[in-house]
C-alpha positions, 0 to 999 in steps of 0.5 A: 939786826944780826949779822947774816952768815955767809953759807958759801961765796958763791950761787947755788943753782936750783931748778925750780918749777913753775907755780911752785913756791921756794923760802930762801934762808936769809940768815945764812944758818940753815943746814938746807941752803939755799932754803930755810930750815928755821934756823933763823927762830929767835933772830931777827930773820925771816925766810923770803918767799921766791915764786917761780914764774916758769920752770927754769935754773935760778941761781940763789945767792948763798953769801946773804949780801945780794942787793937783790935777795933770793938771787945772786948779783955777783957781790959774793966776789967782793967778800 
């Protein structure tokens, strides 16, 4: 498998809204993060859908390292 690009150390903030759907890069390439743009074609990389349960911030994780994908679980402090 690839290595995943840090796009930033640090959490992107995002108001989502509740019922919709969000596809959050994991490779760490898109140019539109913390969402996936396609920049992942041709790698072993797959966007990861997030539905939003309820219309609130969510602070997406931007270095690709968390233990739970799609949110921020503070790892980004340890790269």
């Amino acid at each position: 498998m690839s290595a995943r690009h840090i796009a930033q150390k640090g959490p992107i903030p995002v108001d989502v809204e509740a019922g919709k759907s969000y596809f959050w890069c994991s490779c760490g390439k898109s140019s539109n993060q913390p969402f996936c743009d396609g920049s992942h074609q041709g790698s072993d990389f797959a966007p990861v859908k997030y539905e939003a349960e309820e219309t609130k911030r969510v602070f997406f994780c931007a270095c690709k390292q968390s233990s739970a994908p799609v949110t921020c679980d503070g790892t980004h402090n340890t790269l």
